[in-house]
Residue, then its C-alpha position, 0 to 999 in steps of 0.5 A: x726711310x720714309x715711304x711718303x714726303x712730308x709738308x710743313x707742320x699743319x698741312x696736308x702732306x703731298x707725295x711726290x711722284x717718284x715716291x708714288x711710283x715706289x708705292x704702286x711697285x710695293x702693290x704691284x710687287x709679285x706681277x713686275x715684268x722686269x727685264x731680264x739682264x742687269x744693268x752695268x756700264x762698260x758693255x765693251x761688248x756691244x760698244x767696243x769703243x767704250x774699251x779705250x775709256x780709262x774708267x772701263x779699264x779693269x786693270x787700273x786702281x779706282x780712285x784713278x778710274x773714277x777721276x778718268x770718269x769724272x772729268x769726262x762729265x759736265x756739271x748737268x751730267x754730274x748732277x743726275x748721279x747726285x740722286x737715286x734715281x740716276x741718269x744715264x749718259x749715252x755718250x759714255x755707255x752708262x745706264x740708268x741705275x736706281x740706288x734704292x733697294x733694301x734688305x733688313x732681314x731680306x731681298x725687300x720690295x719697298x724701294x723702286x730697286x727691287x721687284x719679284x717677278x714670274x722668275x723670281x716670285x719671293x725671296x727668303x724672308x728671316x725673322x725682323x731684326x729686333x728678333x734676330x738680335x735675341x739671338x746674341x749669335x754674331x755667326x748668325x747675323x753674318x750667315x743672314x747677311x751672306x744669304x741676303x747678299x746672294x739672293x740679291x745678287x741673283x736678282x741683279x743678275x736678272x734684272x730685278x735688283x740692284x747692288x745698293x742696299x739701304x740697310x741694316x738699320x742700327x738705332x738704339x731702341x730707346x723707347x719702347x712706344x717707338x714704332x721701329x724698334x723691330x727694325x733695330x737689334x735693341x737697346x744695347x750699344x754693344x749688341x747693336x754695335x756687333x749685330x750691326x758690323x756682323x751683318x754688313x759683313x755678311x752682306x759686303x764680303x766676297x768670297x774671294x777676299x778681295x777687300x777692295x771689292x763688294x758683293x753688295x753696298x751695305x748702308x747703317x742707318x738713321x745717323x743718328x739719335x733717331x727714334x721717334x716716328x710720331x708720338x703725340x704730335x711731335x714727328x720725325x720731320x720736325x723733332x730736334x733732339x736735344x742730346x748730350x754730348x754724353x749720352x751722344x758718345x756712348x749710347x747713339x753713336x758707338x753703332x755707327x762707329x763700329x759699323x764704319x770701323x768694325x764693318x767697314x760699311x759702304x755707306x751711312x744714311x743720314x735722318x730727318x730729325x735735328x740733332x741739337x738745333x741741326x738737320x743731320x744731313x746738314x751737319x759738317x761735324x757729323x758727316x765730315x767731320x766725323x763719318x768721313x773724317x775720325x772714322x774715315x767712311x770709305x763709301x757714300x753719305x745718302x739722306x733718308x727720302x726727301x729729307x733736304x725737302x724736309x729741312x728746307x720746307x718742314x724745318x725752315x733751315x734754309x731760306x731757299x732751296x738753292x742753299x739747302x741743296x749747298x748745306x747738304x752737299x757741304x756737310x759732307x751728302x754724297x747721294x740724295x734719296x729724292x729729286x732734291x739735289x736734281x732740281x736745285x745743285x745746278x743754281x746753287x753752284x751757278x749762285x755761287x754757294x758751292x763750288x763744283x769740286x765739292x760736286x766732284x767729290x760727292x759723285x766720285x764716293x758714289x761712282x768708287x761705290x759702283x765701281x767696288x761693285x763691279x758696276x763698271x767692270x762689263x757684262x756681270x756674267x763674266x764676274x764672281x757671282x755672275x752665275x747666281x740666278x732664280x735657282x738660288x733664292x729660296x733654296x731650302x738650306x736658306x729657308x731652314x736657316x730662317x727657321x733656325x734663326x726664328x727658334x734662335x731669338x725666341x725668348x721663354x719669359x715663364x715656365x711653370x714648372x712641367x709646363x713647357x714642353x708639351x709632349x706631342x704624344x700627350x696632347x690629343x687636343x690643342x686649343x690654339x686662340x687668338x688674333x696673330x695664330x694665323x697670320x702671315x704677313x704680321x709675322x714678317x714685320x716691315x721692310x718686308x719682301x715677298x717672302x718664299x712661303x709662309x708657315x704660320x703658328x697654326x699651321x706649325x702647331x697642327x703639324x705635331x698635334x691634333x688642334x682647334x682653332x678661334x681667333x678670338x678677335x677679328x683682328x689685333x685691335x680686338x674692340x669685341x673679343x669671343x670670349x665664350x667661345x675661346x672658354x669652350x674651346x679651352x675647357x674641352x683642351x688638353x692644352x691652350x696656346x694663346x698668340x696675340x700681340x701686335x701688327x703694324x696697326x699697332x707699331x710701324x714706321x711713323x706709328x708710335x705707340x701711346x702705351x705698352x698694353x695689349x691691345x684692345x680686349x686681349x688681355x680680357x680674352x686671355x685672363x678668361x680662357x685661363x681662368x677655364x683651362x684645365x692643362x697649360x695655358x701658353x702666352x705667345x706675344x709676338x710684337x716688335x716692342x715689350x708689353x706690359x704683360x704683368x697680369x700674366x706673369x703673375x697668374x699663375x693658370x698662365x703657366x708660360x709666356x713666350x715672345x716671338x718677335x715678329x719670326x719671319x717666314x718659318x715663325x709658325x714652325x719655329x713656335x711649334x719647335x720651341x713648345x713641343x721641345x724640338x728646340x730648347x729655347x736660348x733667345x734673351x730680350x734685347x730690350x727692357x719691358x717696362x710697366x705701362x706706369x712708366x711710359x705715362x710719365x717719361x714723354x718719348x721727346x726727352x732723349x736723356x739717357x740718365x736718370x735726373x732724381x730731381x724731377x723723379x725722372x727715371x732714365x731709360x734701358x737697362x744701363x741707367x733705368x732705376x724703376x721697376x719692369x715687367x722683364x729686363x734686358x737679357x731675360x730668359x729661360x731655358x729647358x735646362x739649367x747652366x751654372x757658371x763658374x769662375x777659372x781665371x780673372x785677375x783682382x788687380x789691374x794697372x793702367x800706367x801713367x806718365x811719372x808726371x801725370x798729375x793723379x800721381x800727386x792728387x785723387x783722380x776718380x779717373x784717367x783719360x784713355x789714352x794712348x800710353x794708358x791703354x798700351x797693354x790694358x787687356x786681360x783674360x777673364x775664364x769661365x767653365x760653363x755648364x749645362x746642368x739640365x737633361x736637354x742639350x741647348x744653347x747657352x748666352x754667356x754674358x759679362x756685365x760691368x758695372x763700374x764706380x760710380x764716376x761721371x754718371x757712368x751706368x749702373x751697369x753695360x754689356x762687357x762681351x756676350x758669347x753662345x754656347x752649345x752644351x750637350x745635357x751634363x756636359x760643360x766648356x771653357x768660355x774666354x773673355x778678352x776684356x780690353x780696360x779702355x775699350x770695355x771697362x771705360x766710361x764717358x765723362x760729361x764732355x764725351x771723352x772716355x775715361x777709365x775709371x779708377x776703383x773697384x769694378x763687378x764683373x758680372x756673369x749671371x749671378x757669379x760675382x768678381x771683384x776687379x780693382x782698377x788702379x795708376 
């Protein structure tokens, strides 16, 4: 999403009116005077007349009301549902209506949908995504998305929201230097995959279970190969990224898919960038053809803010704006974020470059949407969440469920052992140091709302133990730090927290970063304050993306290092759970931290996921890098020990194959997962996990797959993840069903998935099995 417009390269960016409109409601977000009812159509109420219209009609199916509303508009009336900002018609009792709202991890402010208000003056605001997802709790990204929806349907119900919002965002966190990788689950297809369809549910699913109907309208976004904001000249507006068919299908894509498929998402939202030579938003193959037509979408295709704009004048795709606005509508865009589709439709129908069905058919999977919301059903009071109010945001079992979400994805990186925890009976005097120890706005991140209250590290931390507190540094960028001062502090401390980091000074929306360092002179206040502590010294980084950090986890006066993400509201209270041992830690990285060597040589431009050896280059996450890092993906510690143990797996495995089939008479590295291949092709892989430790925790079970070494396939991936809660001493069966085609498949160099024949690893944790895939 962009919260400004963009000009060709080389000139000054121009922001429209409507999006600093949008600008002045986030300045002005807490003091809106809204109404104080929704906005819905088919008020029979006050307009009885309206009862006799087919699409007012409850009793009838959708697709039929939705072609008894369209018929009865003209072309121009048409045209004012093409974008956002939509148009009323009087004559037919529909009122304006704003599509843009979001809720990334809460009821946010950015986007004219939403606003807080003296009746509703903040919402729940969970830790940022990135965090949320280490985790690797798929009850828990539902249980957010339930609680999101029903504070935004309070909203709605008086006035300060609407029932489309544009999120969850889902792009693989390819590059660590990207500025909006804290929005996204991470660089794990699967783990985005489920995070992403999990989420949804949470948002869309009613609770009655009609399947036909919304709570609110969910929207996956960028689509696709999107992750680069603006890094050393080159931007979102006009970067093409040149992907491979490969790398396409099983890294960028499969979020999506599951999101449509698995999540059944009301919407996708198309980026700014090029994919191979195409603005995604103009691309048939990847909106019709693949969107609405392999995954069949049952909802609408919005672009990103004024990305025909873009194409047209940044990206030179069209010669006038007549035909951007036809390239979009007929590669498959239902709704424009902008006035583009406003200002252009009505001539480039009138020039004949699209047809007016094909407008037809745009408002139609957006009135379908409206209508799958109750939109069109009459006075929302009437209806399932038409009770929901101001009472119901912010309720403390919400707020406790932003805490324990927090305490969730916090990853424990080190430990010295009789660390951490600290006893808060022990600890007369805690030095608590450093540029993010009491901030409040940095720990909720972007696509932010005005959160309920804030607690932050400080105030977390001075709750259990007596403290003193410094700085350190006037700000993240920490150009001059107070290094005498911190080592006074610390000298004279039973024990030292440090919590430095970023913001989004550092990393945000079209900011990228240039290195992977601490910033400024952070890294020169911690190794000082360590050098003079007598007790523990604890790193707490709270950042979106990994650090180089490999100074501290080798000092061994550093004796614990913890990552934070960026924790939402409650983040001070979570921090303060985990050090002292009120919580046992159980996040994992969802992405690879690498060594700052790496981000001088990669460029963030090239999209390759695989290593090339013939030009040194090293390929990128976990699945294909080859280089040394700082932490790998799935890191983490915990106060006790689990061991795995291995009860059932089989050794051997067919997958059957035509008497024809040419593998039988020839080698084959691998077969096509087809059909016929895949019938039958599951089985059960059983474990007995076991918490050795003295503390009860959490517990993430993971199964890697690391298959033969066929079509570039990847060193290994993320089979099945499962969280577990084990009391000290005690163990669990954990069950893996693991499908041959679905989860031990590859994709060749063509993009079609292939099933690998040889021996596969099945890895969990350091247990080792064997499986042999044959014809």
């Amino acid at each position: 999403m962009a919260m400004a417009s963009v000009s060709p390269q080389n000139s000054v960016p121009k922001v429209p009116v409507f999006l600093l409109f949008c600008m002045f409601l986030v300045f002005l977000s807490t003091h809106v005077s809204a109404q104080s009812s929704p906005v819905f159509a088919c008020d029979v109420v006050s307009n009885p007349s309206l009862a006799s219209l087919g699409f007012c009609n409850t009793s009838i199916g959708i697709n039929d009301r939705v072609v008894d509303l369209v018929k009865r508009l003209t072309l121009q009336e048409k045209i004012v549902f093409l974008v956002n900002s939509a148009g009323n018609v009087s004559r037919l009792g529909i009122p304006k209506y704003e599509w843009w709202s979001e809720a990334l991890h809460g009821v946010s402010y950015v986007g004219p949908g939403t606003h807080f208000s003296d009746d509703v003056a903040g919402a729940t605001s969970f830790p940022q995504v990135i965090l949320t997802a280490a985790s690797f709790n798929t009850s828990l990204f539902e249980a957010i998305g339930k609680v999101v929806s029903t504070e935004a349907r309070a909203m709605y119900n008086v006035g300060l929201a609407g029932l489309t919002f544009w999120s969850p965002n889902i792009n693989i966190f390819r590059d660590p230097r990207w500025g909006r990788g804290q929005e996204t689950p991470g660089e794990d297809p699967l783990l985005s995959s489920k995070y992403g369809s999990c989420y949804v549910k949470g948002l869309q699913q009613r609770d009655d279970g009609d399947p036909d109907k919304l709570k609110v309208a969910a929207c996956c976004k960028h689509y696709t190969a999107y992750d680069l904001d603006n890094w050393k000249g080159s931007d979102r507006y006009h970067f093409n990224a040149v992907v491979t068919k490969q790398d396409m299908d099983d890294t960028f894509q499969p979020p999506f898919k599951s999101c449509v498929i698995d999540g059944n998402v009301a919407s996708v939202m198309c980026s700014y960038n090029q994919v191979n030579g195409k603005p995604t938003c103009a691309d048939p193959d990847l909106l019709s053809g693949v969107i609405r037509g392999e995954w069949n979408l049952n909802g609408y295709i919005v672009t990103d803010c004024d990305s025909l704009d873009v194409f047209y004048k940044s990206q030179n795709y069209t010669k006038t704006p007549e035909e951007a606005a036809a390239a979009a509508i007929l590669a498959g865009v239902d709704l424009n974020c902008g006035s583009f589709l406003g200002q252009h439709t009505e001539a480039a129908v009138k020039g004949g470059l699209v047809n007016e069905h094909a407008i037809d058919i745009a408002v139609s999977n957006n009135f379908a949407t409206l209508m799958r919301l109750g939109f069109f059903d009459g006075d929302p009071s009437k209806q399932l969440y038409g009770k929901l109010g101001p009472k119901d945001v912010c309720t403390a079992e919400n707020q406790e469920l932003a805490r324990e979400a927090a305490r969730q994805g916090i990853v424990l990186l080190k430990n010295t052992a009789g660390s951490l925890p600290l006893s808060p009976t022990a600890i007369k005097n805690l030095a608590v140091i450093g540029p993010n120890a009491n901030v409040t706005k940095t720990m909720i991140g972007n696509y932010e709302g005005t959160p309920c209250k804030y607690t932050t590290p400080l105030q977390g931390l001075a709750a259990s133990v007596a403290t003193t507190y410094l700085p350190g540094c006037s700000n993240v960028a920490c150009s001059t730090a107070q290094v005498d001062d911190a080592k006074k502090l610390a000298a004279a401390a039973d024990a030292t927290v440090l919590v430095m980091g970023a913001d989004l000074s550092i990393e945000a929306e079209s900011r990228d970063r240039v290195d992977v360092l601490l910033p400024g002179q952070q890294q020169l206040l911690i190794t000082a304050v360590a050098n003079v502590s007598c007790g523990p010294v604890i790193l707490v980084i709270m950042s979106g993306g990994g650090m180089d950090v490999s100074f501290a986890r080798t000092n061994d006066k550093i004796t614990s290092i913890l990552w934070v993400g960026y924790p939402g509201e409650a983040g001070g209270a979570a921090i303060a759970d985990i050090i002292f041992g009120y919580y046992n830690p159980s996040g994992r990285l969802p992405m690879t931290w690498y060594p700052q060597s790496y981000v001088d040589k990669v460029p963030m431009t090239n999209m390759n996921m695989r290593p090339d050896p013939s030009n040194g280059y090293p390929g990128r996450t976990y699945r294909f890098y080859t280089g040394e890092t700082v932490y790998s993906f799935g890191d983490g510690l915990s106060y006790s020990q689990f061991t795995h143990e291995l009860i059932q797996a089989p050794q051997l495995v067919y997958v059957p194959l035509e008497e024809s089939h040419v593998c039988h008479s020839s080698e084959c590295q691998s077969v096509v997962a087809s059909e016929q291949t895949c019938q039958n092709s599951t089985f059960d892989m059983l474990l007995r996990v076991k918490n050795e430790g003295t503390i009860s925790g959490s517990h993430t079970v993971f199964l890697f797959s690391s298959p033969p070494a066929v079509h570039n396939s990847p060193q290994k991936h993320l089979v099945g993840f499962e969280k577990v809660f084990l009391n000290a001493q005690t163990g669990r069966h954990v069950r893996f069903k693991v499908d041959i085609c679905k989860d031990l498949s590859v994709v060749d160099e063509l993009g079609s998935k292939k099933v690998a024949l040889g021996e596969h690893v099945l890895h969990v944790g350091s247990l080792k099995h064997f499986l042999s895939v044959r014809i």
